[in-house]
N, C-alpha and C positions, 0 to 999 in steps of 0.2 A: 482352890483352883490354881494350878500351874500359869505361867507367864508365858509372852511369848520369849524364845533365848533361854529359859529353862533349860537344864540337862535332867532328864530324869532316869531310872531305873524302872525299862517295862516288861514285866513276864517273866520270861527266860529271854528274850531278844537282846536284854542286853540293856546299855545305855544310848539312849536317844535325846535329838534335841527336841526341840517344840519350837516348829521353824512356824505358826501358825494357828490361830486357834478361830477356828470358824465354819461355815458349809461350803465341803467340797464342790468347785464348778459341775462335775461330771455326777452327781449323785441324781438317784431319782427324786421327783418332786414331793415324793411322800416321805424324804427323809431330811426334807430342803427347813422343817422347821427345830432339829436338833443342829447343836453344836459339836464341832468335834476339833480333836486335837490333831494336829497335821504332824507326825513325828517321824524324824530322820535318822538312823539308826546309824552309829558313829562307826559302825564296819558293816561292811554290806551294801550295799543300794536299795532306790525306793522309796517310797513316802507309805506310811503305817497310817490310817485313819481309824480314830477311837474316838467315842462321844465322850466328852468331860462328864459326864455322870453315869460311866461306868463301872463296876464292879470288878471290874481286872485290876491285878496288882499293878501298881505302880508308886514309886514314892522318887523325892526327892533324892539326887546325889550327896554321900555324905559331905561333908566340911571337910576342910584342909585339915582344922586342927583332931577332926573325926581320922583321916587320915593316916597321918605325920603317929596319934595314938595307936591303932592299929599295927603299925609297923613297929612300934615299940614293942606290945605284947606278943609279936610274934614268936620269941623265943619262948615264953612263959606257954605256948597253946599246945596241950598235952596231945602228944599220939598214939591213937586208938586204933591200928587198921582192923578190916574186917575182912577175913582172910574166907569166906563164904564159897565154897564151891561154886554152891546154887548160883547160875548166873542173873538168870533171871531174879533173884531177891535182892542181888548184888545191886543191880541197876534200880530195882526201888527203891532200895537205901539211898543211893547215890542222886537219883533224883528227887527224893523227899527233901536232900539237904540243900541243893541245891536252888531248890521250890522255898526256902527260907528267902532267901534273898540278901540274907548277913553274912556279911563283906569276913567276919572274925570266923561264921560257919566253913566259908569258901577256904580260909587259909587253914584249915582244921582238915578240912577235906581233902585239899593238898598235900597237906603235908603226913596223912593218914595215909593215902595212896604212895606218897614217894618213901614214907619207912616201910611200907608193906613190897613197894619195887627191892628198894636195899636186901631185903630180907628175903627174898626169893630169887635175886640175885647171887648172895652167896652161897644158896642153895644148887647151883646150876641153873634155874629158871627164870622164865620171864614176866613180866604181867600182863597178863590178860588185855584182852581189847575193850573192855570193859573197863578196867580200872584208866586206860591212856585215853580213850574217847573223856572220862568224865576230869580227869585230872585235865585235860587241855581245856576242856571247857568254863573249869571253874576258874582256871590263870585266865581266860580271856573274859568273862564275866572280871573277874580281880582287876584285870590291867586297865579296862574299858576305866572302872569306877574311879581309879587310883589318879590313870590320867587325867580323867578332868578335875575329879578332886586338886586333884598338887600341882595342875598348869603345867605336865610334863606333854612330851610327845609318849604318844600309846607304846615304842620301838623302844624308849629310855627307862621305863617304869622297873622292869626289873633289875639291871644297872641300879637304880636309884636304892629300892630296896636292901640290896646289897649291899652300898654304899655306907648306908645308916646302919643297917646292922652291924655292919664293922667297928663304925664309930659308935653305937651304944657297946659294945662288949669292947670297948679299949679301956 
């Protein structure tokens, strides 16, 4: 069971806190003897209520030192685009990986759509709305996680990544 002040990773929503763990004032009385988690979703507005012993994904944000790692192998994570007409299969792919919820899938996925933009760029073309819908989504799922992970502001995160890559490849 999560704390209250947890950050966690829920769904595709994203990362939220857990400003609260108990029975919503406003709930009906037949749902007054479950518990639930009162979650605040760190872009966006709103309170999200979920019972603690639900079946929805959810997990803990990773560690710093989970992190600081990640942005290490980012050079090492092989690109794979997947150049699929079919749009509609395109966007299953893209949310199947997504649907993982690994921080290492997200930068894969990234960076499979931005060599697949490169590549169609020097072609004369552009990418698809399909590839920039899921590629902004997975930097903002990325940045959400990175930020709290490394105690940066969510604005600084890619700057930051940056940063280190530099200074790992000196």
């Amino acid at each position: 069971m999560f704390q209250k002040g947890d950050y966690i990773v829920y769904r595709s929503t994203g990362v939220c806190r857990i400003d609260k763990i108990g029975i919503p004032d406003d709930f009906p009385a037949a749902a007054k003897d479950v518990l639930y988690y009162h979650l605040t979703p760190i872009r966006g507005a709103g309170t999200i209520y979920i019972p603690v012993d639900t079946n929805v994904f959810m997990r803990p944000v990773i560690s710093k030192e989970q992190a600081l790692e990640l942005i290490a192998s980012i050079p090492s994570i092989k690109e794979s685009p997947n150049f699929s007409k079919d749009q509609k299969a395109l966007a299953e792919h893209y949310k199947s990986l997504l649907q993982t919820h690994d921080c290492a899938t997200l930068v894969q996925l990234i960076k499979n759509i931005n060599k697949k933009t490169r590549v169609l760029n020097e072609k004369g073309k552009t990418a698809g709305k399909t590839d920039t819908q899921y590629r902004k989504q997975a930097e903002e799922l990325l940045r959400e996680e990175l930020s709290i992970a490394l105690e940066i502001p969510l604005e600084k995160v890619s700057d930051y990544i940056k940063q280190q890559l530099k200074l790992s490849a000196v």
